[in-house]
N, C-alpha and C positions, 0 to 999 in steps of 0.2 A: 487191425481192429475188427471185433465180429459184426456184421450184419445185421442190421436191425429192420430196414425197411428196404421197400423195392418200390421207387416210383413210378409210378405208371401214365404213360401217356396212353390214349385210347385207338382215336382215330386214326387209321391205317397201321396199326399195332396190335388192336385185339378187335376190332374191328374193320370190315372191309368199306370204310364208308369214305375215303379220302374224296373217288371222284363224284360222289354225292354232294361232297357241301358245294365243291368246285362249280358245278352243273347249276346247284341251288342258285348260290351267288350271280352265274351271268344269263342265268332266265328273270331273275330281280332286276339288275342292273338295264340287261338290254331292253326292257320292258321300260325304264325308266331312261332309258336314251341315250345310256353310255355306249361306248364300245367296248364291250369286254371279252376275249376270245377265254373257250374253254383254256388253251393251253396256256395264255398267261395268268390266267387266275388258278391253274390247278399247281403250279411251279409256286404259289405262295398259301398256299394250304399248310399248314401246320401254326401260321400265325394266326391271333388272334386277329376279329373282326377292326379292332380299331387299330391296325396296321394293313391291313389288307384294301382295305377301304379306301385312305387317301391314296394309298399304291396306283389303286387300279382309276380312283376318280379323280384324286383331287380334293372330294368330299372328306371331311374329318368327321367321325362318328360324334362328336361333340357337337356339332349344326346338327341344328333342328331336322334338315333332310337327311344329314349323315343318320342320324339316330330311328327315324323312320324307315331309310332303307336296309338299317341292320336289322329291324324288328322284322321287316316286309321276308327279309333274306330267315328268319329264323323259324316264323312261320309257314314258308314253303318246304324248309328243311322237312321240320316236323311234321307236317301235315303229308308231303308227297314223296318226299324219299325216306326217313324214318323207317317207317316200318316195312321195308323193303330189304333191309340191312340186315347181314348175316356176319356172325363172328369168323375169325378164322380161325381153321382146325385146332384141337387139343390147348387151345386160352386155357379153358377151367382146368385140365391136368396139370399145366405146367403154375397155374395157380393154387393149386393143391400141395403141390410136391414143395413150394417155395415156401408156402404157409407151415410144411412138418417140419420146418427147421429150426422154428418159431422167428421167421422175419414176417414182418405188419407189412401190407399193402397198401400202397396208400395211389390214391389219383392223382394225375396234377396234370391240368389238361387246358387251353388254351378256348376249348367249347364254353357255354354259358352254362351255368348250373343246371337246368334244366334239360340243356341237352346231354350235358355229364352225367344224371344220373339215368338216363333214358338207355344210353351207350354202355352204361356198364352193365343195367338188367339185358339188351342185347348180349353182351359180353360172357353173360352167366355168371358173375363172379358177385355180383351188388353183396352176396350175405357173405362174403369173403373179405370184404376192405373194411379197414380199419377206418380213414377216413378217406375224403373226396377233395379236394383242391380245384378250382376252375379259376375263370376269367373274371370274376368274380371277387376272389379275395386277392386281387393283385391292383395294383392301380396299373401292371403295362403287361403283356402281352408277351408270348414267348419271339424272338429268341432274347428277349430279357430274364432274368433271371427270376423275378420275384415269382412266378406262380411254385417254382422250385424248391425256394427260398418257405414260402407260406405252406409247402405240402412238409419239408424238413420239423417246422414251429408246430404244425397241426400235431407231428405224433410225438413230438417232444425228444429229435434226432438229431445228430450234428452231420452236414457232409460227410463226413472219414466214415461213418457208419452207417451210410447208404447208399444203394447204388437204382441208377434210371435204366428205363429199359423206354424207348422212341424208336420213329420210325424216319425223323424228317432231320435235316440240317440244323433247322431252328432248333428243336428237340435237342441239341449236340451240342450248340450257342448255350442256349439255356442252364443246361447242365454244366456244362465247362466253367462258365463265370460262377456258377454256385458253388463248383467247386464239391462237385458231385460225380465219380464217374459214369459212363453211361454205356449199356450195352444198345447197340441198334439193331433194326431189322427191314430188309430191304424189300419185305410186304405194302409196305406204301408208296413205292415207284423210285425211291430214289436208289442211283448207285452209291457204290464204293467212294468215290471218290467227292459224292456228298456229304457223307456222312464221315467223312475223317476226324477224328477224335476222338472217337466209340474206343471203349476199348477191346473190343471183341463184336463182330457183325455177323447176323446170320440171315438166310431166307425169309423166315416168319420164325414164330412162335414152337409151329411144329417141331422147326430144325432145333431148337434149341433145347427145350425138352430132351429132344433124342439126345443130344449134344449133352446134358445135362452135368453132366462129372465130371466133363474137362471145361465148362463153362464158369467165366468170372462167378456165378451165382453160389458153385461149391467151392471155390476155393476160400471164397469170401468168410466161409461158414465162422 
């Protein structure tokens, strides 16, 4: 089947911002009295907040303090790591090059809308997507499927004629039950052995690009 779209996860994929939200979260929390170490909160980075959250507390983002300390955690985001954040090498080339083939771009990102579109002007590509998908239009969270599912419906695509590009395990879950295949990339800290199901894994973005020809992206065409 040809190629129609490329779903895109953002965070620690076309942006370097993985250990940013991780950071964000347990200067929220330990401020609010949890115990939350960088390295278990940074090992659940790709989920959405309302999986992350009873994880690390116990708190459901649906209590009134659960929903407080996501606002609390999204405002730090924003305000003190944000614009901090740098994309990683040649995103907009390899966004370019996937766009002349005429496959659509779409988000589909486990971030809140507003950090989504924040991520993708870091990104370089915002005048390049077709549409945007977050946490937002899904009722759960990756590694569920539905933000997948909802970025598929936004451009009016079937699974068999798109493929994900992520950087995280979740990212792979998600994908997989959508029935979506997914290319990964081991720029967001995870290995090989994370990320099993990819059908093809690379460094970053860069590598892939270079890779470009023998990459699921052309054969897909």
């Amino acid at each position: 089947m040809p190629l129609e779209a490329l779903l895109l996860d953002v965070d620690g994929t076309l942006v370097d911002s993985n250990d940013a939200h991780a950071q964000s979260w347990v200067d929220v929390l330990t401020r609010a009295g949890f115990q939350a170490s960088f390295d278990e909160v940074r090992r659940l980075i790709g989920m959405g907040g309302d999986k992350l959250l009873p994880t690390v507390t116990g708190v459901s983002k649906e209590e009134a303090r659960g929903r407080e300390l996501a606002e609390e955690r999204t405002r730090v985001f924003m305000e003190q790591y944000l614009p901090r954040l740098r994309a990683f090498p040649d995103v907009r080339p390899l966004m370019e090059r996937v766009r002349s083939r005429g496959v659509r771009l779409v988000v589909a990102t486990s971030a809140q809308e507003g950090e989504a579109a924040a991520l993708a002007k870091i990104a370089g590509i915002d005048d390049l997507l077709e549409a945007k998908t977050s946490s937002d239009d899904a009722d759960r969270s990756k590694p569920d499927p539905d933000i997948v599912v909802a970025a598929l419906q936004r451009v009016k695509t079937t699974a068999d004629r798109a493929i994900m590009l992520g950087d995280t395990p979740y990212d792979v879950e998600a994908a997989t039950r959508a029935g979506v295949p997914i290319i990964a990339v081991r720029s967001g800290g995870w290995g090989d052995a994370d990320l099993r199901g990819a059908i093809a894994i690379y460094d970053d973005v860069r590598e892939l690009l270079r890779r470009f020809d023998e990459s699921p992206l052309a054969r897909a065409r």
